[in-house]
PyMOL Python script that loads the backbone (N, CA, C, O; Angstrom):
from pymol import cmd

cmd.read_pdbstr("""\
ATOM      1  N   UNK A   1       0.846  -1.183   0.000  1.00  0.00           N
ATOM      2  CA  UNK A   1       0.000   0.000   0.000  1.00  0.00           C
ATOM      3  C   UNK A   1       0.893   1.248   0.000  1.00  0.00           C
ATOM      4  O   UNK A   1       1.765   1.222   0.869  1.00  0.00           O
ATOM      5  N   UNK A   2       0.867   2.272  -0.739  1.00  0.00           N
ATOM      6  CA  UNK A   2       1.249   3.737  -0.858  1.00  0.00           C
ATOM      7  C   UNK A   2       1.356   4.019   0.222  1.00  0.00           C
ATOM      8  O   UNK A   2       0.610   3.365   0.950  1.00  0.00           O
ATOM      9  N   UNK A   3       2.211   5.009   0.910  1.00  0.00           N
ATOM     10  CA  UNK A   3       2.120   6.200   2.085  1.00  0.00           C
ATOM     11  C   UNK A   3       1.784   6.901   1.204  1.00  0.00           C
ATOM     12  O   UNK A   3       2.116   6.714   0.033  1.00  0.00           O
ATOM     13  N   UNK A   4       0.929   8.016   1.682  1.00  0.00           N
ATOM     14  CA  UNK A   4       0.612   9.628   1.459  1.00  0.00           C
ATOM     15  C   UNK A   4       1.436  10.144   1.095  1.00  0.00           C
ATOM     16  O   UNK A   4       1.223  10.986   0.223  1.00  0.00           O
ATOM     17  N   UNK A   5       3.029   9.883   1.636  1.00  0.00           N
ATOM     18  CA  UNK A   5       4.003  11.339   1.150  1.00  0.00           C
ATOM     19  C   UNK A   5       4.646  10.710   0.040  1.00  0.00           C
ATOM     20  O   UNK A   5       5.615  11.380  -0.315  1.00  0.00           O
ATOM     21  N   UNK A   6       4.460   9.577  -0.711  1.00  0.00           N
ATOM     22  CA  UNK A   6       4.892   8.732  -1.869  1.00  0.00           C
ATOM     23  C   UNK A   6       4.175   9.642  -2.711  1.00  0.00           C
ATOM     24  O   UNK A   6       4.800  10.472  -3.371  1.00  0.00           O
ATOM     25  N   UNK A   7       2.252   9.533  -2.779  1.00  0.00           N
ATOM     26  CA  UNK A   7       1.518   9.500  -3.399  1.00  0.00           C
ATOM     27  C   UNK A   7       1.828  11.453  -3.907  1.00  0.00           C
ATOM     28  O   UNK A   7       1.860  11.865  -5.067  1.00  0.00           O
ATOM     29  N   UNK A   8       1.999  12.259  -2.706  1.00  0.00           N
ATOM     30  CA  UNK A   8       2.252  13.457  -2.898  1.00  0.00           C
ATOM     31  C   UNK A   8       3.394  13.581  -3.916  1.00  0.00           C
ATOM     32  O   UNK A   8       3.370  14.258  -4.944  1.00  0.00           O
ATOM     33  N   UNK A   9       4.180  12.983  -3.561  1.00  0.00           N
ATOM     34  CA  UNK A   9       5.317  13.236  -4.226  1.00  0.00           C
ATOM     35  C   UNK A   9       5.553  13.021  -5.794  1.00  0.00           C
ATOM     36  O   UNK A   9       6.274  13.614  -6.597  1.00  0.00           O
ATOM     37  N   UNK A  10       4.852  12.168  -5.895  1.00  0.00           N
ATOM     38  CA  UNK A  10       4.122  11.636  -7.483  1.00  0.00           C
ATOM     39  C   UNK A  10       3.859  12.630  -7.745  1.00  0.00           C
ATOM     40  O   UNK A  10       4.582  13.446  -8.318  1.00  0.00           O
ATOM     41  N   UNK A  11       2.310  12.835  -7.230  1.00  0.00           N
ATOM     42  CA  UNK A  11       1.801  14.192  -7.826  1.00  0.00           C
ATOM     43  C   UNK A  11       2.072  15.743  -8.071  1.00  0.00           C
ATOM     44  O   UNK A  11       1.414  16.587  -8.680  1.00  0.00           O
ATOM     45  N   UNK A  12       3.395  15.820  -7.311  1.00  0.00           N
ATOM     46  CA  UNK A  12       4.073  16.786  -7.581  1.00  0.00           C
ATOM     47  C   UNK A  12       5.255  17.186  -8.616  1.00  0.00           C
ATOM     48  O   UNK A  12       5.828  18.261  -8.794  1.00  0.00           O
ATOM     49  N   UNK A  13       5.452  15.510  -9.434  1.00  0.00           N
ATOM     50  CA  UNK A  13       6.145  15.574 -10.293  1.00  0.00           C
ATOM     51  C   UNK A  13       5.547  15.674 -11.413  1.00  0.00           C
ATOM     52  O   UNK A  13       6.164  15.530 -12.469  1.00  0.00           O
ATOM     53  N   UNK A  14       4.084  15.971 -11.361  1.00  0.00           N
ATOM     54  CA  UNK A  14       3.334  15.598 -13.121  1.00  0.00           C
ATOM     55  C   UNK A  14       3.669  16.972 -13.214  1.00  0.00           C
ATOM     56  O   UNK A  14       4.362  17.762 -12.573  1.00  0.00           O
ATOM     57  N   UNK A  15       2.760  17.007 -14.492  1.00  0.00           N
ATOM     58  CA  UNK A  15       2.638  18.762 -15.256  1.00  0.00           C
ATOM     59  C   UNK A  15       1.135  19.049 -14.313  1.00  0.00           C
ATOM     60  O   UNK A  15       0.625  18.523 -13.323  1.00  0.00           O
ATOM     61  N   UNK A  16       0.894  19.822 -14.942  1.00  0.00           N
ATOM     62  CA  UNK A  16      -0.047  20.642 -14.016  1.00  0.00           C
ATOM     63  C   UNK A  16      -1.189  20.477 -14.833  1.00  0.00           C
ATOM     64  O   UNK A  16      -2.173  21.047 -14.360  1.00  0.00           O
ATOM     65  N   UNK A  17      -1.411  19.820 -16.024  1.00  0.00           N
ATOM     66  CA  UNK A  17      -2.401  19.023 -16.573  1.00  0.00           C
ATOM     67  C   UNK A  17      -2.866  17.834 -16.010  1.00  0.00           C
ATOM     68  O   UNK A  17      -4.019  17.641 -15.624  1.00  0.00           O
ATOM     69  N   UNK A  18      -1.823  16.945 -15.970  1.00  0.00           N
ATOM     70  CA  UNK A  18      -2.567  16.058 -15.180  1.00  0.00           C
ATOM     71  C   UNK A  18      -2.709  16.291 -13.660  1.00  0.00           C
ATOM     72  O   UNK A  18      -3.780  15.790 -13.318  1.00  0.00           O
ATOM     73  N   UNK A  19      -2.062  16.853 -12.592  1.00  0.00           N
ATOM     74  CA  UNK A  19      -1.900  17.332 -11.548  1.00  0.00           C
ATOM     75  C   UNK A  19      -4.254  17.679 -11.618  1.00  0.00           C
ATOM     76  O   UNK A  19      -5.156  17.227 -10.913  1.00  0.00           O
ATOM     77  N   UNK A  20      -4.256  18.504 -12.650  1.00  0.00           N
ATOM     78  CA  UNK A  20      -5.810  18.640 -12.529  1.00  0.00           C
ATOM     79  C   UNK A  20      -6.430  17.695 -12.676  1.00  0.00           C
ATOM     80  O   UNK A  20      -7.377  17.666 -11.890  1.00  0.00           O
ATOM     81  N   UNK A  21      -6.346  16.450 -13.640  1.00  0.00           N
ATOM     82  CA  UNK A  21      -6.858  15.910 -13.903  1.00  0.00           C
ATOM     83  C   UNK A  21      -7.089  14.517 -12.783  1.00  0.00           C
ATOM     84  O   UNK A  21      -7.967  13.663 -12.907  1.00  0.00           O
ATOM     85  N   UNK A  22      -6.075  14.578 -11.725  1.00  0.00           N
ATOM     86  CA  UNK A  22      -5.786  13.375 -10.734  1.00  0.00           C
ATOM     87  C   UNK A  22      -6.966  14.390  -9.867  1.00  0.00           C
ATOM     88  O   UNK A  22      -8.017  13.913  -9.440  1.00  0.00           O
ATOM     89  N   UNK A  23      -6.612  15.752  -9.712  1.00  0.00           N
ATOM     90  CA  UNK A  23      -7.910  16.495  -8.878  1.00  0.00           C
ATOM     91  C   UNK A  23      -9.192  16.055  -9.064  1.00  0.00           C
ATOM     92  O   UNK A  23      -9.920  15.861  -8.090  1.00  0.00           O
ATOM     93  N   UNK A  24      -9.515  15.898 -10.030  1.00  0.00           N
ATOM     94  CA  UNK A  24     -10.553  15.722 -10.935  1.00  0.00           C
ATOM     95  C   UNK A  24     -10.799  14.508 -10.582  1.00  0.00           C
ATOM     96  O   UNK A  24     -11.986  14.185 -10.603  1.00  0.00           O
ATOM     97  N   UNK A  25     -10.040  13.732 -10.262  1.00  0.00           N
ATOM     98  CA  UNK A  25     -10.721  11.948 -10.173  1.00  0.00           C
ATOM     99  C   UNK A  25     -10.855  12.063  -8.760  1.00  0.00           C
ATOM    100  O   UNK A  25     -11.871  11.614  -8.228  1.00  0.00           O
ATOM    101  N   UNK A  26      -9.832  12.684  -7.984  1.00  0.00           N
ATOM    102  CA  UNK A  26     -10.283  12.333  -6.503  1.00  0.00           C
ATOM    103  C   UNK A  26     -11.964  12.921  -6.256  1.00  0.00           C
ATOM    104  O   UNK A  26     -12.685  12.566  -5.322  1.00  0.00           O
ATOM    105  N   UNK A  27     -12.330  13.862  -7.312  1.00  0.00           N
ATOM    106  CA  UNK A  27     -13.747  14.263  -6.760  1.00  0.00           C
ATOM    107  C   UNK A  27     -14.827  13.668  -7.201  1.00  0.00           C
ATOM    108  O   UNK A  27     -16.017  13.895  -6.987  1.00  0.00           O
ATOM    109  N   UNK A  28     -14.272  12.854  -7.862  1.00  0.00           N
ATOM    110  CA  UNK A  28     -15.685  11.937  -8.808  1.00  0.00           C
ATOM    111  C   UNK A  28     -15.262  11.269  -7.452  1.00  0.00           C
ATOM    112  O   UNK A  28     -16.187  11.295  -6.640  1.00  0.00           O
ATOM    113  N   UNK A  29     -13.907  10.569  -6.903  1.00  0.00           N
ATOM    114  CA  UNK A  29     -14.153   9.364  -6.083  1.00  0.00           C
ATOM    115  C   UNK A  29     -15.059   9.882  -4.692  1.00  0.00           C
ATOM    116  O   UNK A  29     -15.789   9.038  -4.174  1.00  0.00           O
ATOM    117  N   UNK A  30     -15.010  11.181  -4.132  1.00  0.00           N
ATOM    118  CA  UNK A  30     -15.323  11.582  -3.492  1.00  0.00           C
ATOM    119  C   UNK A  30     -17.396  11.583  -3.265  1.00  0.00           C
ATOM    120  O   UNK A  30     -18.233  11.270  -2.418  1.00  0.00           O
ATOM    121  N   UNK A  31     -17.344  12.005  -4.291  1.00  0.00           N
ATOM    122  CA  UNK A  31     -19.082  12.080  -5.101  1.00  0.00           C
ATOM    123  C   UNK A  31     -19.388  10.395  -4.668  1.00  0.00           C
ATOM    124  O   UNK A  31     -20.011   9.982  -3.690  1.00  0.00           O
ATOM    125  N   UNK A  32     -18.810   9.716  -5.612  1.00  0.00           N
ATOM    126  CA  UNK A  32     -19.259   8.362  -6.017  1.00  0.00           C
ATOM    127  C   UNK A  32     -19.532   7.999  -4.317  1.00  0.00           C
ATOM    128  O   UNK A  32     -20.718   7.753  -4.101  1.00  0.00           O
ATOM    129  N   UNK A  33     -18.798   7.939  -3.310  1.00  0.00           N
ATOM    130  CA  UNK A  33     -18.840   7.230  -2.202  1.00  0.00           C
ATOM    131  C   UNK A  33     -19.719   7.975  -1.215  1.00  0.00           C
ATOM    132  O   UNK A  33     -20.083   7.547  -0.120  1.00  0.00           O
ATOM    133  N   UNK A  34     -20.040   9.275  -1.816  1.00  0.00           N
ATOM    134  CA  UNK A  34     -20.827   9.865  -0.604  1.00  0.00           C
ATOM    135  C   UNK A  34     -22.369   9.634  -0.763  1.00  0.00           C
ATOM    136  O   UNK A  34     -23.161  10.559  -0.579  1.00  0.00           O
ATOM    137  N   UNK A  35     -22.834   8.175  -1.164  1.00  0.00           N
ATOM    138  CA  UNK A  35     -24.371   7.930  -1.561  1.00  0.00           C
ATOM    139  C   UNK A  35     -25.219   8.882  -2.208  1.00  0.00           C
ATOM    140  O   UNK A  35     -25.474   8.641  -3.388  1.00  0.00           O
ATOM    141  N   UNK A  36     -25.988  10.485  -1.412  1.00  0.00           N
ATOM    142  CA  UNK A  36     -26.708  10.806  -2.151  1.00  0.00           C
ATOM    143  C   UNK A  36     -26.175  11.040  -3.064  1.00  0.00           C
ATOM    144  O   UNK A  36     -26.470  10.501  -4.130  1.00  0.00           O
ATOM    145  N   UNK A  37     -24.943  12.173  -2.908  1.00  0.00           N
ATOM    146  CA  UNK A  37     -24.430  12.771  -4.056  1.00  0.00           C
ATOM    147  C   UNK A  37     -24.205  11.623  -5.476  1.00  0.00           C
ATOM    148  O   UNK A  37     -24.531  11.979  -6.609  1.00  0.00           O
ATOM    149  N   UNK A  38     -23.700  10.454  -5.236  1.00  0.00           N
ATOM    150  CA  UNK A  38     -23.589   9.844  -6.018  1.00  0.00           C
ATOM    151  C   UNK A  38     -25.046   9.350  -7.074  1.00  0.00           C
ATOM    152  O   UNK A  38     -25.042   9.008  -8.257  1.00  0.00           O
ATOM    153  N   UNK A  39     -26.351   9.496  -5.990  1.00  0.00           N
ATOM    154  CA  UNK A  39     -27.331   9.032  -6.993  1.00  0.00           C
ATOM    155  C   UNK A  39     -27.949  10.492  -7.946  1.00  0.00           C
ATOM    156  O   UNK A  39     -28.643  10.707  -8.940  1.00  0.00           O
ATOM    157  N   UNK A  40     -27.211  11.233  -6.941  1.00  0.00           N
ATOM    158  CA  UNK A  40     -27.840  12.894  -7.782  1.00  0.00           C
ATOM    159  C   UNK A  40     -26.893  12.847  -8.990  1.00  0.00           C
ATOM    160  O   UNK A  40     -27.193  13.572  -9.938  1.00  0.00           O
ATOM    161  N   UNK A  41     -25.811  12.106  -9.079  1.00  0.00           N
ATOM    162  CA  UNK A  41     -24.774  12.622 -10.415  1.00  0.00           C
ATOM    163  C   UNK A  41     -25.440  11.382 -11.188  1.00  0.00           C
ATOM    164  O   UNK A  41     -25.210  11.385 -12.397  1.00  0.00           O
ATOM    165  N   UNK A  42     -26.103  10.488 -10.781  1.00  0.00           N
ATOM    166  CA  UNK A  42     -26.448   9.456 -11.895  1.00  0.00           C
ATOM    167  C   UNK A  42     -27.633   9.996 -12.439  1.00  0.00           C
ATOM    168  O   UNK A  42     -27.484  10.267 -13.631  1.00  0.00           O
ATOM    169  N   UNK A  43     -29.160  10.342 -11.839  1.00  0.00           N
ATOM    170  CA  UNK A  43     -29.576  11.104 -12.147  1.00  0.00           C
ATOM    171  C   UNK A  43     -29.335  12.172 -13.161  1.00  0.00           C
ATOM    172  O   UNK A  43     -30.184  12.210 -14.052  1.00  0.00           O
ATOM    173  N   UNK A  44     -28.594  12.845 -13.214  1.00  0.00           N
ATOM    174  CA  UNK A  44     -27.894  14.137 -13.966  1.00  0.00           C
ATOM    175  C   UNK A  44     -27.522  13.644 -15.578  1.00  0.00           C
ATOM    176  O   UNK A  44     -28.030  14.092 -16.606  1.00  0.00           O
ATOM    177  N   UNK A  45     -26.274  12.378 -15.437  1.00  0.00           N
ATOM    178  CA  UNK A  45     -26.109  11.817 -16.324  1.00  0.00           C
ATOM    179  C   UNK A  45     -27.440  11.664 -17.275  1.00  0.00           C
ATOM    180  O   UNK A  45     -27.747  12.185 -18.347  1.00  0.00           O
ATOM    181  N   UNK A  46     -28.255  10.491 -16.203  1.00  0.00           N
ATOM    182  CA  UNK A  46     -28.828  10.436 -17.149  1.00  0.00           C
ATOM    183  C   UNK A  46     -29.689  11.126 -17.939  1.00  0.00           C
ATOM    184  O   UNK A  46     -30.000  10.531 -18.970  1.00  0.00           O
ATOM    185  N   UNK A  47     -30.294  12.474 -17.731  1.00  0.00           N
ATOM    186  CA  UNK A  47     -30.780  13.519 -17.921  1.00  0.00           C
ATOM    187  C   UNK A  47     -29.953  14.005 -19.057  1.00  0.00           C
ATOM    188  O   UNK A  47     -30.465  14.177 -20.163  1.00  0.00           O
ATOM    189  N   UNK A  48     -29.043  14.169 -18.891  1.00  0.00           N
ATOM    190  CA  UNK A  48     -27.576  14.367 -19.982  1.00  0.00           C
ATOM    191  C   UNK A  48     -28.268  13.570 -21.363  1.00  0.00           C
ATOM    192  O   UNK A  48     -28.921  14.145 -22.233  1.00  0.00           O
ATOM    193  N   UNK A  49     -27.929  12.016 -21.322  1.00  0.00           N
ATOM    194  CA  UNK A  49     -28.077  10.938 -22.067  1.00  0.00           C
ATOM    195  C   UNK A  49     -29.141  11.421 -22.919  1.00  0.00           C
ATOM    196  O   UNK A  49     -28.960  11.615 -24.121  1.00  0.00           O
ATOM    197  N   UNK A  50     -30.610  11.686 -22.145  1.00  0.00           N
ATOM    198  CA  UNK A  50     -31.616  11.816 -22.688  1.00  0.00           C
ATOM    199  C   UNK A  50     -31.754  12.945 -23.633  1.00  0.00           C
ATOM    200  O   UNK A  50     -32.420  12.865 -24.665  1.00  0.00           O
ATOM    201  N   UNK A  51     -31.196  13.856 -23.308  1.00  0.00           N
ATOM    202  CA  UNK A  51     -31.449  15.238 -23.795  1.00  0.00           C
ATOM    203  C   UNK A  51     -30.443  14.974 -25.667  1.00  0.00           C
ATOM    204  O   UNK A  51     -30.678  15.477 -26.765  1.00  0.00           O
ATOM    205  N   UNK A  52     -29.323  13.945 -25.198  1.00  0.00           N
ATOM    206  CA  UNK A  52     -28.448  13.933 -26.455  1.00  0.00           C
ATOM    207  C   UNK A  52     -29.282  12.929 -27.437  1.00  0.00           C
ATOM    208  O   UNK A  52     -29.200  12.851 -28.663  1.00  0.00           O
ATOM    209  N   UNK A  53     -29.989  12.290 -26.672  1.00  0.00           N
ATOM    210  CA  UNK A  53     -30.823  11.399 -27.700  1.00  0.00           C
ATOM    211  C   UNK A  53     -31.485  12.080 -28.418  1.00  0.00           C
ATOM    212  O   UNK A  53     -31.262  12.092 -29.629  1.00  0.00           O
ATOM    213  N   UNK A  54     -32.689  12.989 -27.732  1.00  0.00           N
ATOM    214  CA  UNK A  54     -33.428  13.767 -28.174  1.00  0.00           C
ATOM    215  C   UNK A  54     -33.228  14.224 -29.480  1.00  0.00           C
ATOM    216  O   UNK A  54     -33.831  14.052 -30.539  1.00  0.00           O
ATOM    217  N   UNK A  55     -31.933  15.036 -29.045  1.00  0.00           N
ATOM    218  CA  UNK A  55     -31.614  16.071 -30.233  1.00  0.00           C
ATOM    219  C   UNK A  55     -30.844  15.586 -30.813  1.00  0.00           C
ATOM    220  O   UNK A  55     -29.842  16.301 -30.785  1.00  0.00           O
ATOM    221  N   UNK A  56     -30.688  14.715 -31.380  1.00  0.00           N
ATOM    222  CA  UNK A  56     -30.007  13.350 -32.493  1.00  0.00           C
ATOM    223  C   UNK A  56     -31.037  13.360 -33.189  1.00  0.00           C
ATOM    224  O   UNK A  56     -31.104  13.952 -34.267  1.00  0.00           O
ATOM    225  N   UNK A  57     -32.238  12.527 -32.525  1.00  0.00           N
ATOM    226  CA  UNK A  57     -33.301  12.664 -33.236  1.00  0.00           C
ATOM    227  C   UNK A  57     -34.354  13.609 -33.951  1.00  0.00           C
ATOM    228  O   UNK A  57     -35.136  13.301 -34.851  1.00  0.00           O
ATOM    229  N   UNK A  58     -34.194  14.741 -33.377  1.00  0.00           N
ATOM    230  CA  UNK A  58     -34.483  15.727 -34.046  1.00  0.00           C
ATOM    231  C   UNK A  58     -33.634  16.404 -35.099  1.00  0.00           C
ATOM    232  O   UNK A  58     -34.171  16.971 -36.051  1.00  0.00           O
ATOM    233  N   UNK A  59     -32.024  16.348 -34.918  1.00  0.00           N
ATOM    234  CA  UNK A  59     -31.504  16.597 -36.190  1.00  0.00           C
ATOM    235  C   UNK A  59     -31.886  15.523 -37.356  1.00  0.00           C
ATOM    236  O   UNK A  59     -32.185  16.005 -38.448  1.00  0.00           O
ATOM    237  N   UNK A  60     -31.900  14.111 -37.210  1.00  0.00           N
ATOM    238  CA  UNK A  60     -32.272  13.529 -38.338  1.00  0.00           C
ATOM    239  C   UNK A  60     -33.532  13.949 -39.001  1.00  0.00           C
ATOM    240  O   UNK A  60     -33.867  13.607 -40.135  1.00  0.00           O
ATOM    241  N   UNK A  61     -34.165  14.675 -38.245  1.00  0.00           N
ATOM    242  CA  UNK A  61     -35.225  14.674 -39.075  1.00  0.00           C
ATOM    243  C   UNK A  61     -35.639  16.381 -39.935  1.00  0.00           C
ATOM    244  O   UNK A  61     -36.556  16.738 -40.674  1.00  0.00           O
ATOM    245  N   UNK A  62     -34.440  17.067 -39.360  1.00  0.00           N
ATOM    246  CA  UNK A  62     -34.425  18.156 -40.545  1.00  0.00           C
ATOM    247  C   UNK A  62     -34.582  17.793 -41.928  1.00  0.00           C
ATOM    248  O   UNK A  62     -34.563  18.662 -42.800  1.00  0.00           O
TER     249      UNK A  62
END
""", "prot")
cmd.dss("prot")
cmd.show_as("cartoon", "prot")
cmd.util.cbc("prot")
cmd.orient("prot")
């Protein structure tokens, strides 16, 4: 298993692109495990999903 000051130390050697992008995952992991939040982002998604269907289907039919 990692220590913390390994894991820091990693992350202090990326670029500052991924440096965001590791940010970026710790908060999905963060979301994902905190139950509601996690069913409110599935929710969302799928709201997302729907809306791209939609308007797929409405461009085909210009």
């Amino acid at each position: 298993m990692y220590e913390i000051n390994k894991i820091i130390d990693q992350i202090r050697q990326m670029p500052d692109s991924l440096v965001q992008e590791v940010s970026d995952f710790i908060d999905f992991l963060l979301i994902k495990h905190s139950g509601n939040q996690w069913e409110l982002w599935l929710e969302f998604k799928e709201s997302l999903d729907i809306e791209e269907y939609d308007f797929s289907a409405y461009l085909s039919n210009l």
